[in-house]
VEXVO-76402 format. One line per field, with one value per atom (N, C-alpha, C): residue number from 1; x negated, y, z; atom name; residue in one letter. Coordinates in nm, 2 decimals. Layout:
N
num <- [NUM  ...]
x <- [X  ...]
y <- [Y  ...]
z <- [Z  ...]
atome <- [CA  ...]
residu <- [A  ...]
This chain:
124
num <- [1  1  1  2  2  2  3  3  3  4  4  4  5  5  5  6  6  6  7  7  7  8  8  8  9  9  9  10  10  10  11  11  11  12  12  12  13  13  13  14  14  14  15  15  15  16  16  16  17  17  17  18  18  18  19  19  19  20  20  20  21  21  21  22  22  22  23  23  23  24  24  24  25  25  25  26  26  26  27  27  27  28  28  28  29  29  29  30  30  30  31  31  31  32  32  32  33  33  33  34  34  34  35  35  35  36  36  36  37  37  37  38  38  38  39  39  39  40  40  40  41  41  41  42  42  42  43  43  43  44  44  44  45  45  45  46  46  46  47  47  47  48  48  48  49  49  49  50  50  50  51  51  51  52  52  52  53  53  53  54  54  54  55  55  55  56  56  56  57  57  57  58  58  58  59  59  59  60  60  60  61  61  61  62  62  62  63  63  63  64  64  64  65  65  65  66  66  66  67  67  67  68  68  68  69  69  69  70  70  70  71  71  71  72  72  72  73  73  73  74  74  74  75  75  75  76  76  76  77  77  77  78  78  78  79  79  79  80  80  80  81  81  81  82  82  82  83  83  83  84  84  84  85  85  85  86  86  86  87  87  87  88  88  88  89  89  89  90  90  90  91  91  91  92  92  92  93  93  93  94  94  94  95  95  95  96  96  96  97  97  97  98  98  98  99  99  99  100  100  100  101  101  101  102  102  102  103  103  103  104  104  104  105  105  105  106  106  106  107  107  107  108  108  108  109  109  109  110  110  110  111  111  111  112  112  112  113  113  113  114  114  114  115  115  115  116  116  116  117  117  117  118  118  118  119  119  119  120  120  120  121  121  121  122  122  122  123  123  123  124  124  124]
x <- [0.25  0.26  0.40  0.41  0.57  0.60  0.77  0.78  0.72  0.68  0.64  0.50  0.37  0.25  0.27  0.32  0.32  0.39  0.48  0.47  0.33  0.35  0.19  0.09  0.07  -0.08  -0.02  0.08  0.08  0.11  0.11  0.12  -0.01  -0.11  -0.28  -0.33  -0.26  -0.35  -0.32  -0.17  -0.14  -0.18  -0.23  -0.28  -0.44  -0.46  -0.62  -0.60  -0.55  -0.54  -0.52  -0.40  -0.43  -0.53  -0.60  -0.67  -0.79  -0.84  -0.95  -0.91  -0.77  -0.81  -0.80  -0.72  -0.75  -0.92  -0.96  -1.12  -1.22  -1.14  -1.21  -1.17  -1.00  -0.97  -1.03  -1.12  -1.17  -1.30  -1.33  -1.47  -1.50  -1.51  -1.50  -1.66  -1.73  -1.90  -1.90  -1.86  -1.87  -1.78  -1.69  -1.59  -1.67  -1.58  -1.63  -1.71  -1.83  -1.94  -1.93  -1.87  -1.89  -2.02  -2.04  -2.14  -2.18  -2.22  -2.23  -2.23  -2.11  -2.16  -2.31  -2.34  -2.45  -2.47  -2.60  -2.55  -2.51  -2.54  -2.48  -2.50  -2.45  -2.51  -2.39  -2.46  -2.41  -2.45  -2.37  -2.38  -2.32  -2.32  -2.27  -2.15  -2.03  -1.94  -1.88  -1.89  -1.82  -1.85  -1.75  -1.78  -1.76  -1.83  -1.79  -1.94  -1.94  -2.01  -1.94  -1.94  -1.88  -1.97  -1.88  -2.00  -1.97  -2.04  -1.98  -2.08  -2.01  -2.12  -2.05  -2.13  -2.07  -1.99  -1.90  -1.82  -1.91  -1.84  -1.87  -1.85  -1.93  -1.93  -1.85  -1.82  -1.79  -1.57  -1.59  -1.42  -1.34  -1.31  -1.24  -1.26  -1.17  -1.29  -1.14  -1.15  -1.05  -1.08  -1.14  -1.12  -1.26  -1.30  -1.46  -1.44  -1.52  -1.56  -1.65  -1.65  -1.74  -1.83  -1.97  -1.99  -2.10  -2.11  -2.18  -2.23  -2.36  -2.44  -2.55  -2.61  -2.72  -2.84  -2.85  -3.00  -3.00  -3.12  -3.09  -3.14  -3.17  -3.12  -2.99  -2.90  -2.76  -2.78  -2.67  -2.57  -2.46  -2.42  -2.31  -2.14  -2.14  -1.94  -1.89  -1.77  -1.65  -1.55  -1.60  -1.51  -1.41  -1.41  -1.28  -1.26  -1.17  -1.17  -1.10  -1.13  -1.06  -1.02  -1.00  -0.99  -1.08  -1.06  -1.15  -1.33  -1.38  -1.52  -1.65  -1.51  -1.58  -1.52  -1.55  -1.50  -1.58  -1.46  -1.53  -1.49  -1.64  -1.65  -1.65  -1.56  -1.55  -1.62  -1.59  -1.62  -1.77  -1.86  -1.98  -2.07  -2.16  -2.24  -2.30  -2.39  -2.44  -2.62  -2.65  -2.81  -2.88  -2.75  -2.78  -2.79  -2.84  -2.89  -2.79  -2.70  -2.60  -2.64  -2.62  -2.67  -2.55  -2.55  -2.44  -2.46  -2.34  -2.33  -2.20  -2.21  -2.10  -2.05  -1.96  -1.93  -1.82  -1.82  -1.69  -1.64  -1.48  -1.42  -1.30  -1.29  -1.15  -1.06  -0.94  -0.81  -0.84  -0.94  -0.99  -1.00  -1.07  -1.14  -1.28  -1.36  -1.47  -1.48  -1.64  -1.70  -1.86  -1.90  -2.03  -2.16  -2.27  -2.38  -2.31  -2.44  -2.42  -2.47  -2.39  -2.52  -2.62  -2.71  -2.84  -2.80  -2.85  -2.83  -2.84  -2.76  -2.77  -2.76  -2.90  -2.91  -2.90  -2.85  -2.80  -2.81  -2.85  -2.87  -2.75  -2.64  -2.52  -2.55  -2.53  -2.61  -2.48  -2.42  -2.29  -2.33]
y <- [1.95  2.02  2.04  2.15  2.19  2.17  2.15  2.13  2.26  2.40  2.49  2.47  2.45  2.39  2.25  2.18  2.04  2.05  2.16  2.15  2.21  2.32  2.40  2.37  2.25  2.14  2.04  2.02  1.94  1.98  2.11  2.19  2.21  2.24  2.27  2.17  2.04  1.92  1.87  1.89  1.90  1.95  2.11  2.24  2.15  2.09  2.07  1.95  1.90  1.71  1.79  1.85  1.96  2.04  2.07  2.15  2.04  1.98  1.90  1.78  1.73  1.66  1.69  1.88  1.97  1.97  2.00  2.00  1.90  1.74  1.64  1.61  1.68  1.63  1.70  1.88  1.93  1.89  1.87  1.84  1.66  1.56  1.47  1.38  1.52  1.45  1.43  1.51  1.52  1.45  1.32  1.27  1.11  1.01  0.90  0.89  0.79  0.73  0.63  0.57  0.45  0.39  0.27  0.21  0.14  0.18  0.15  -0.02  -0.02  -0.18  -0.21  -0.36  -0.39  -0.51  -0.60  -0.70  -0.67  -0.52  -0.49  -0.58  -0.65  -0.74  -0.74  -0.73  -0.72  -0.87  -0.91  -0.99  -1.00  -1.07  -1.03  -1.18  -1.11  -1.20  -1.23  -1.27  -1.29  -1.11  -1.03  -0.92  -0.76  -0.85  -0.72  -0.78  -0.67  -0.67  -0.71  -0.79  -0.84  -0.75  -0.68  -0.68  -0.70  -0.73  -0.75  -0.74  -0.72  -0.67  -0.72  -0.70  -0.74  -0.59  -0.61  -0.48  -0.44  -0.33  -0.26  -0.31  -0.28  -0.34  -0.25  -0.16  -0.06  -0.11  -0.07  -0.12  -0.09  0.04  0.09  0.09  -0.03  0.00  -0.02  0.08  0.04  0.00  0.12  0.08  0.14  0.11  0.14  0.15  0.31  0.39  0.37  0.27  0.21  0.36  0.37  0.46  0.41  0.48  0.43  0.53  0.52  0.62  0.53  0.55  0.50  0.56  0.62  0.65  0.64  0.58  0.54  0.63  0.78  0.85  0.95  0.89  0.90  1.06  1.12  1.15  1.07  1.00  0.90  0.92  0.85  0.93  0.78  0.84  0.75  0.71  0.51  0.46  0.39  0.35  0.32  0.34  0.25  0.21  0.05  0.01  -0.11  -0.11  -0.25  -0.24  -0.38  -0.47  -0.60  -0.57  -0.65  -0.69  -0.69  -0.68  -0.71  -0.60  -0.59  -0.50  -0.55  -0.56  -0.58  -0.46  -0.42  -0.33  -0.35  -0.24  -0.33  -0.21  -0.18  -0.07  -0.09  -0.17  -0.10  -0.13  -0.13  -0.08  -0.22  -0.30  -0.39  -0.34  -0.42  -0.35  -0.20  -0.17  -0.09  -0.08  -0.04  -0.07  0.04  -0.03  0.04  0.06  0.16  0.17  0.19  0.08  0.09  0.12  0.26  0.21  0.22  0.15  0.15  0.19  0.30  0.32  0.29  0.31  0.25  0.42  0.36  0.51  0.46  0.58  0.56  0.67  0.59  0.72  0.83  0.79  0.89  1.05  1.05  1.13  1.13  1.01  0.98  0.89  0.90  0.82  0.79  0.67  0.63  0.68  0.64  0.64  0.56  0.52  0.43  0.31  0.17  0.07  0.08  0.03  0.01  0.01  0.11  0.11  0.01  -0.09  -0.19  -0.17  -0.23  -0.22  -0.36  -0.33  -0.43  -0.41  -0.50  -0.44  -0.53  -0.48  -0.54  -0.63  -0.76  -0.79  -0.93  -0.86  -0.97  -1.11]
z <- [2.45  2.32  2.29  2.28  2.25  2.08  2.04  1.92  1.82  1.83  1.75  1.74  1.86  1.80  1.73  1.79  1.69  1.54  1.50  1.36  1.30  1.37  1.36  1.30  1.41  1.34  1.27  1.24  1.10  0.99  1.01  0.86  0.84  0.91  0.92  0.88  0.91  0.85  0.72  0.69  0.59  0.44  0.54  0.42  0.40  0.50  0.42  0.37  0.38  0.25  0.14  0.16  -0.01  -0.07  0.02  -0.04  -0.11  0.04  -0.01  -0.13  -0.15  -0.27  -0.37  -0.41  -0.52  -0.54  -0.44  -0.45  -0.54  -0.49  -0.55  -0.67  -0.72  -0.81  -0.92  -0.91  -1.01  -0.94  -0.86  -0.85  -0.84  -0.97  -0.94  -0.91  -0.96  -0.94  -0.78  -0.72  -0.56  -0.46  -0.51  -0.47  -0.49  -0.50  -0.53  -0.59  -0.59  -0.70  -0.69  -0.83  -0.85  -0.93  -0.92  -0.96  -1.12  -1.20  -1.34  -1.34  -1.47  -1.51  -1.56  -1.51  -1.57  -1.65  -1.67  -1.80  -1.92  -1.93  -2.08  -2.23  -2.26  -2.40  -2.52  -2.65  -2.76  -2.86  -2.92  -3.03  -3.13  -3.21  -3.33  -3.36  -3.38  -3.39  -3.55  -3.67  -3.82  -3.82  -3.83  -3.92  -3.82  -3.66  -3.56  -3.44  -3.36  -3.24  -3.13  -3.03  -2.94  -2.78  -2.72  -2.64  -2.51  -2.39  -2.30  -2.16  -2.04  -1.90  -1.80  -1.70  -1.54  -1.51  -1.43  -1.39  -1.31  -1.25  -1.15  -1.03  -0.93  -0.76  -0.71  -0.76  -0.66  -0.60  -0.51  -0.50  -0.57  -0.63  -0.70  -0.82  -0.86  -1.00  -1.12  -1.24  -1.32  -1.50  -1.53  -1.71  -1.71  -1.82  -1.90  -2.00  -2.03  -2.17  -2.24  -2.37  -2.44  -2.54  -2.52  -2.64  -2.75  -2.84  -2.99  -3.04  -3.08  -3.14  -3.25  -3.32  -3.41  -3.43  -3.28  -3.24  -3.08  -3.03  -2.96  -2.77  -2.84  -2.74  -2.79  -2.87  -2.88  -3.06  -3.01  -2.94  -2.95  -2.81  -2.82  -2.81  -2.87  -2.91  -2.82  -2.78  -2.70  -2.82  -2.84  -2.97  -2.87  -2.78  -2.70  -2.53  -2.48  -2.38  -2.30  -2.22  -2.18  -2.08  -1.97  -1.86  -1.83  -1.95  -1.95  -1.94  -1.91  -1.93  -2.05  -2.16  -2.31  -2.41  -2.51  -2.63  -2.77  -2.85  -3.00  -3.08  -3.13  -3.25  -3.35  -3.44  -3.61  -3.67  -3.80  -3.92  -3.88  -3.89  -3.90  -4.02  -4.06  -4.15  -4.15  -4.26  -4.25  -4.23  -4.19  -4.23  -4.10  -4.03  -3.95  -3.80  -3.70  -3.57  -3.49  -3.41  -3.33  -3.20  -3.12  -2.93  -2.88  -2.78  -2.70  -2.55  -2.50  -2.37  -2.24  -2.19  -2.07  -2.00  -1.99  -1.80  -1.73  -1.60  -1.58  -1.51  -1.51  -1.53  -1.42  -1.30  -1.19  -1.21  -1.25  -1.26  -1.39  -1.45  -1.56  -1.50  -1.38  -1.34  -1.30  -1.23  -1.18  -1.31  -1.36  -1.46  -1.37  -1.40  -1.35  -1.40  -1.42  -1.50  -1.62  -1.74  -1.83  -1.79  -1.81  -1.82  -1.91  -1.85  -1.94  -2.06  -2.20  -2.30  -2.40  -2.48  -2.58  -2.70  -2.74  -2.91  -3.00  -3.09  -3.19  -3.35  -3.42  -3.59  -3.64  -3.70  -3.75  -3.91  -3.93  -4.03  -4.05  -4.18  -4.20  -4.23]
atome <- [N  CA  C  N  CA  C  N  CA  C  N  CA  C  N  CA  C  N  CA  C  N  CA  C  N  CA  C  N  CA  C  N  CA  C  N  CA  C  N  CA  C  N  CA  C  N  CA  C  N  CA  C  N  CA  C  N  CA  C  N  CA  C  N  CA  C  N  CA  C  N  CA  C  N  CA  C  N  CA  C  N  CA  C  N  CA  C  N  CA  C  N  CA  C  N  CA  C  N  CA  C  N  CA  C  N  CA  C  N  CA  C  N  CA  C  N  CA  C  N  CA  C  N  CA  C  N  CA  C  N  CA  C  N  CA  C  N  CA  C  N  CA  C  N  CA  C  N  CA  C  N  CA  C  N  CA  C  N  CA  C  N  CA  C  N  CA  C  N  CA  C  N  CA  C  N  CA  C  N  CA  C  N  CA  C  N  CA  C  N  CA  C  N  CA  C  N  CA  C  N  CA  C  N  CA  C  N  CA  C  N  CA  C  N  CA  C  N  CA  C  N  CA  C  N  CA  C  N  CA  C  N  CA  C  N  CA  C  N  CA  C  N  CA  C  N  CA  C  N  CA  C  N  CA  C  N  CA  C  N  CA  C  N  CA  C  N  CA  C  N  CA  C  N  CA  C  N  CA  C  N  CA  C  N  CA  C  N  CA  C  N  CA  C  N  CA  C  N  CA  C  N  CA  C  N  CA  C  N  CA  C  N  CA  C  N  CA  C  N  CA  C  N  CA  C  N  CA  C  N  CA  C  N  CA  C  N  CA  C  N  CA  C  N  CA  C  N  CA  C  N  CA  C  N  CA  C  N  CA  C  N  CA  C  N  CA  C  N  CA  C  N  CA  C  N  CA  C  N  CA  C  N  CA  C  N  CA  C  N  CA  C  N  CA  C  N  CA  C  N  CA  C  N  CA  C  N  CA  C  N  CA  C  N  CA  C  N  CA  C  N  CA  C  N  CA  C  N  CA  C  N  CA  C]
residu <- [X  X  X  X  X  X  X  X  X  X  X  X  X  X  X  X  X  X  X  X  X  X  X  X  X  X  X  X  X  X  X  X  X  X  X  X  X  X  X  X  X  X  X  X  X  X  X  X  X  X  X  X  X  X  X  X  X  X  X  X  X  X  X  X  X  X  X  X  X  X  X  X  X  X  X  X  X  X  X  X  X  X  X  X  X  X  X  X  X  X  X  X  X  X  X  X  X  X  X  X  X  X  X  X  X  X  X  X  X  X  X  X  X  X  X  X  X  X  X  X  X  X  X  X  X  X  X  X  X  X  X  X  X  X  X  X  X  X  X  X  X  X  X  X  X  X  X  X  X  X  X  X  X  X  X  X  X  X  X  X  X  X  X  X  X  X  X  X  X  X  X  X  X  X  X  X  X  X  X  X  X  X  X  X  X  X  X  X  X  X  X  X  X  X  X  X  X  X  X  X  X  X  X  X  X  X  X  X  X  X  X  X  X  X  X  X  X  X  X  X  X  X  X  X  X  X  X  X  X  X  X  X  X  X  X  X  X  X  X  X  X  X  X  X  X  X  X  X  X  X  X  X  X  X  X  X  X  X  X  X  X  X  X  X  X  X  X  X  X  X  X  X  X  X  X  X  X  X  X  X  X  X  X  X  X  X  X  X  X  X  X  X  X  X  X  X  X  X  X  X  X  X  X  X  X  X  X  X  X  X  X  X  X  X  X  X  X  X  X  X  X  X  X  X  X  X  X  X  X  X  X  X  X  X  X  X  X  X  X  X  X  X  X  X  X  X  X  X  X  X  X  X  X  X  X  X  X  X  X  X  X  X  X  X  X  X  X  X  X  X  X  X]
């Protein structure tokens, strides 16, 4: 192979690492799947929800997007995020039933399923 095909094909291989990880990077449903935390559990800690799950199996694994709704096929809003295993919720209402759920999130492009949805009645 002479030096003009050998740049050749490394520009060719080059052009497609680019392309394909432009691809994955707008297409993140079709790139990695990671595996949802599970264990989802809530309790009630003095004047907040403590909650907490097993991570994710998956290798790559970084921060989890806690969500909260008060019905419990949602609509669920994103109240934070972490990178730990746990999260405590405050501002909440006494007397009222909160649904929580989990995902885990890579590079804040790839997000998992939810874990199993957890319900809790906040009661000071």
């Amino acid at each position: 192979m002479n030096k003009t095909t050998w740049i050749f094909t490394v520009l060719i291989c080059l052009t497609f690492i680019f392309i394909a990880a432009d691809y994955f990077h707008r297409n993140p449903d079709r790139g990695a799947r990671l595996n949802p935390p599970t264990e989802l559990l809530a309790s009630l800690k003095n004047d907040r929800i403590v909650l907490s799950w097993k991570g994710t199996t998956s290798i790559s694994e970084s921060d989890y997007n806690i969500y909260q709704a008060t019905n419990e096929k949602g609509p669920f809003q994103k109240i934070g995020s972490t990178t730990q295993t746990s999260y405590e919720v405050t501002g909440l209402v006494d007397g009222k039933t909160y649904y929580f759920q989990v995902t885990a999130l890579l590079n804040n492009v790839a997000e998992s399923v939810p874990a199993k949805t957890g319900a809790i009645t906040f009661k000071k």
